[in-house]
N, C-alpha and C positions, 0 to 999 in steps of 0.2 A: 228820595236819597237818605241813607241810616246817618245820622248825627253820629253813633260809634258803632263801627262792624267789627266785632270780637272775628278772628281766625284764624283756626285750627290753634287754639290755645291748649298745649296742653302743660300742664304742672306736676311734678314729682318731687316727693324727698326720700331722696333714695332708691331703692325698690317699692317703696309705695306711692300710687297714683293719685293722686286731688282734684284732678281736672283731665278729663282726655278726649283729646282734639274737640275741644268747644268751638262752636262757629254758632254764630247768630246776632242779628242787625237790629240795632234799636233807632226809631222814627225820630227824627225831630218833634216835637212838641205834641209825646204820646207818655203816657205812665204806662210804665214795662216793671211787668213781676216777675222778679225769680223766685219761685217758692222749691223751700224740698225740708225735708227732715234735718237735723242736725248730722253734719257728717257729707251733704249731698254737695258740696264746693261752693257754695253763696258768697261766701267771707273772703273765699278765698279767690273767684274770678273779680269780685268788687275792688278787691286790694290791687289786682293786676291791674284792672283799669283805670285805678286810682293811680297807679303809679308805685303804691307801698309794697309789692312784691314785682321780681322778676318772672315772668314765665320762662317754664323750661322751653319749649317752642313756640311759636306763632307769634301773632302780633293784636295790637289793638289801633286801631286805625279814626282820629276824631275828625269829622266837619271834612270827610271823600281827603284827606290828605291835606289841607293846607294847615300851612305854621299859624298858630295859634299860642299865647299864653295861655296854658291848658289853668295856671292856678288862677286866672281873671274868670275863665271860663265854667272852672267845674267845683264842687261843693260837696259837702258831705254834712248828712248831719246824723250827729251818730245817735246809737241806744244810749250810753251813760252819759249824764251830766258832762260837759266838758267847759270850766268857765270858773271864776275865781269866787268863790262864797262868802269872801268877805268886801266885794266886793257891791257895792250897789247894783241893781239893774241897768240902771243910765251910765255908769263908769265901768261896767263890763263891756256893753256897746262899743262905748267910744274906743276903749283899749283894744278890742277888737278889729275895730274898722282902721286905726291908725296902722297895725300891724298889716292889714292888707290892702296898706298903704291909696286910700280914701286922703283928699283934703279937708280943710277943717268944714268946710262950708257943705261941703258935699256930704263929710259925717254928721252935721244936724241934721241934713233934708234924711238920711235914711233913718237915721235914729229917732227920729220923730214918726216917718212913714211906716216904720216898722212897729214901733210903740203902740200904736194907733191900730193898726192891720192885726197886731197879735192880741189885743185885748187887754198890753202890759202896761199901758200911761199911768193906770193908778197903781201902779208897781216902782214906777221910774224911781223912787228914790229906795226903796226897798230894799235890804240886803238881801241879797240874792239864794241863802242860806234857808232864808225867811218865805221862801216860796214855796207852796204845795207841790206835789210832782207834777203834777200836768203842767203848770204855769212853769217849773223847770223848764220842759221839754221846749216850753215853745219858744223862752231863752235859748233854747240850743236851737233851734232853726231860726231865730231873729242873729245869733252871732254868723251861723254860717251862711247866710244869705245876704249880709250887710253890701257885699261887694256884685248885689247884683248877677249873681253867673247865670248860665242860660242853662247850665246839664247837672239836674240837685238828685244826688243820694240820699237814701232816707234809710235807716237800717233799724226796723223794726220799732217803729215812731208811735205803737198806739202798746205795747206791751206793760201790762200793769193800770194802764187807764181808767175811768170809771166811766161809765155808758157816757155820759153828757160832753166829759172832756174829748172821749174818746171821737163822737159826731164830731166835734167842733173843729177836728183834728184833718178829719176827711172833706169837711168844709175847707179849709186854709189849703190842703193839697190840691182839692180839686181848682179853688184860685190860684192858685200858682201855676198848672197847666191853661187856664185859661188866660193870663197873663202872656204865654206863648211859652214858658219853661218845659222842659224835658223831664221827666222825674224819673228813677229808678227806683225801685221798692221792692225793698227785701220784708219778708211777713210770716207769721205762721200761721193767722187768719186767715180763712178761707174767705169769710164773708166781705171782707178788707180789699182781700186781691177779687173779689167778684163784684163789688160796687164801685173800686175806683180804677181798677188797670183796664187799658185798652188790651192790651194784649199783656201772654202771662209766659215764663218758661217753665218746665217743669223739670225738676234735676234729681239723681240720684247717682250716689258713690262717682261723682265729677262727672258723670254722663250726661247728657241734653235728651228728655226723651222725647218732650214733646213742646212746640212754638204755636199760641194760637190764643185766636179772641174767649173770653171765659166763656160767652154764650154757646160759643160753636163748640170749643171746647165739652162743654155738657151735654150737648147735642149730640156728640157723638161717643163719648165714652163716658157720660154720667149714669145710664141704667133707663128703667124707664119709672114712672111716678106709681106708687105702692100705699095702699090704704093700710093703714093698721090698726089694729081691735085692739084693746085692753079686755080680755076675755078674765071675769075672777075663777083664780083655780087653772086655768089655761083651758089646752082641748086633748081629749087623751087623744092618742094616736090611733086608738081603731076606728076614732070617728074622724079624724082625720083623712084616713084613708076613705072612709066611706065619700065623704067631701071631694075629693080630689077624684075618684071613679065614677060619682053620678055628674059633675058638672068638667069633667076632663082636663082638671086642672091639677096638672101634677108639680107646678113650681109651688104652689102653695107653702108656707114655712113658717112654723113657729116656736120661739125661742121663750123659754119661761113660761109670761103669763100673757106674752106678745103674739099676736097672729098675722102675717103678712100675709097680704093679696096684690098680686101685681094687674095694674092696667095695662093690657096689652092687646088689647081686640077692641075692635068695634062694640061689642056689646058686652064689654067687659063691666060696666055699671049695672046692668041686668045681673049680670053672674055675679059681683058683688053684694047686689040686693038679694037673692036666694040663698048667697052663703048664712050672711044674717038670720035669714027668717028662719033658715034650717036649723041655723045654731039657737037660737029663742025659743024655738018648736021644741025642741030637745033639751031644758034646761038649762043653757049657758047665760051667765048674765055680761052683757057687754059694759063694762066700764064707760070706756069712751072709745070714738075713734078719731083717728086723723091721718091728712092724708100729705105723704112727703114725696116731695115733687125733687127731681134730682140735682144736686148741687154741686160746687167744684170740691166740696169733700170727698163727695163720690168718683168724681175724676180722678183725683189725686190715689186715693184707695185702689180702683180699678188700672190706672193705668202705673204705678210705683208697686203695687202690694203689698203697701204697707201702712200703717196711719201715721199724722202727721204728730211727731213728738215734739214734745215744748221742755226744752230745760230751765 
């Protein structure tokens, strides 16, 4: 049963479209990605579900219909900072949790559980100004989670991070679904939405194009996995061509000083090992190779046609 079943949402300002007729069901206690380019309606279906925009039609539907305090229930933690910097760590908290009206007894036990779960106790008394970015952010999901909700928005939570903070980040999401929480993740990492979402949507110009687990996802529209040479100088094209009519491989493709070989047959490693030897037999010096196995970038690429922009 979907904790929220977005349907036939569609959104307009004016003659221009934002969203059109969006349908699609998010699981209870799954991390659901929407990813798309800037432009593709992320911000702008999150707002409807959130409540901060109307849709022009359809509806959003939470927990099969029954009444619910949706603000006990739902959460948001945004990209910027949102929280007072002159304020301490521990009197942001509390200020927080009193506004979404916590008792006093019950704003220690989270202020303290949360203190503790984010890495922040030895921050507690810290001005809040005074905090690195990372250690911001995760102020911003200790304020919007004080009250407990079961359905947490996360709008591009690792952007600007540094590798370490970044891990730590997908650690604490991924407890939070473990815990039993719902999580919605907006992202323009690929790698992000492929190690922690169960399922992913993919959007473009408020279209839905495609709903699906990221593995199966790649599986079907990621390509297939491609060796590729660091050739110095490249390969000219008549030996190219030579290449591609003694061993019949005419996808062959190389760009610059890059040579792609795609694995697609049974003895495609055979046919990779003879491109090699022929290319060494013949003067070419191979730099390096490596070999790239297909990923939700490629998804994204092959099925939008276009890359993923970051503002």
């Amino acid at each position: 049963m979907p904790i929220i079943s977005i349907q036939e949402v569609h959104k307009s300002y004016g003659k221009k479209t934002v969203l059109d007729k969006l349908s699609l069901d998010i699981n209870q206690g799954e991390i659901f990605g929407l990813l798309g380019s800037n432009g593709a309606g992320k911000s702008t279906v999150t707002k409807i579900i959130l409540g901060l925009e109307r849709a022009t039609k359809g509806k959003v539907v939470f927990f099969d219909g029954k009444k619910v305090d949706l603000r006990r229930k739902v959460s948001l933690v945004p990209q910027d900072t949102a929280f007072y910097k002159d304020f301490s760590v521990e009197k942001n908290m509390h200020f927080f949790a009193s506004i979404n009206g916590l008792n006093s007894k019950l704003i220690n036990k989270r202020v303290d559980f949360l203190l503790n779960w984010l890495n922040l106790t030895e921050f507690r008394k810290t001005k809040a100004s005074f905090l690195s970015g990372g250690y911001q952010r995760l102020l911003n999901i200790a304020l919007s989670i004080l009250h407990d909700p079961e359905i947490i928005f996360l709008d591009e939570p690792t952007v600007g991070l540094d590798p370490k903070m970044r891990k730590m980040f997908w650690e604490k999401i991924n407890e939070l679904k473990q815990s039993g929480k719902t999580i919605i993740l907006t992202t323009h990492y690929m790698d992000e939405a492929e190690t922690l979402c169960d399922r992913i949507a993919l959007l473009k110009k408020g279209k839905l194009l495609k709903v699906g687990k990221p593995e199966q996802l790649v599986k079907e529209h990621g390509g297939i996995k491609v060796m590729i040479l660091d050739i110095e100088g490249g390969v000219k094209d008549e030996d190219l061509t030579k290449i591609r009519q003694v061993l019949n491989q005419n996808n062959l493709v190389t760009k610059e000083n890059l040579f792609f070989i795609p694995f697609e047959q049974t003895h495609s490693l055979e046919k990779i090992l003879a491109i090699t030897q022929w290319l060494m037999s013949n003067g070419y010096n191979i730099v390096s190779s490596t070999t790239k196995e297909p990923n939700l970038e490629d998804v994204f690429l092959n099925i939008t046609g276009e890359k993923m922009v970051i503002e």
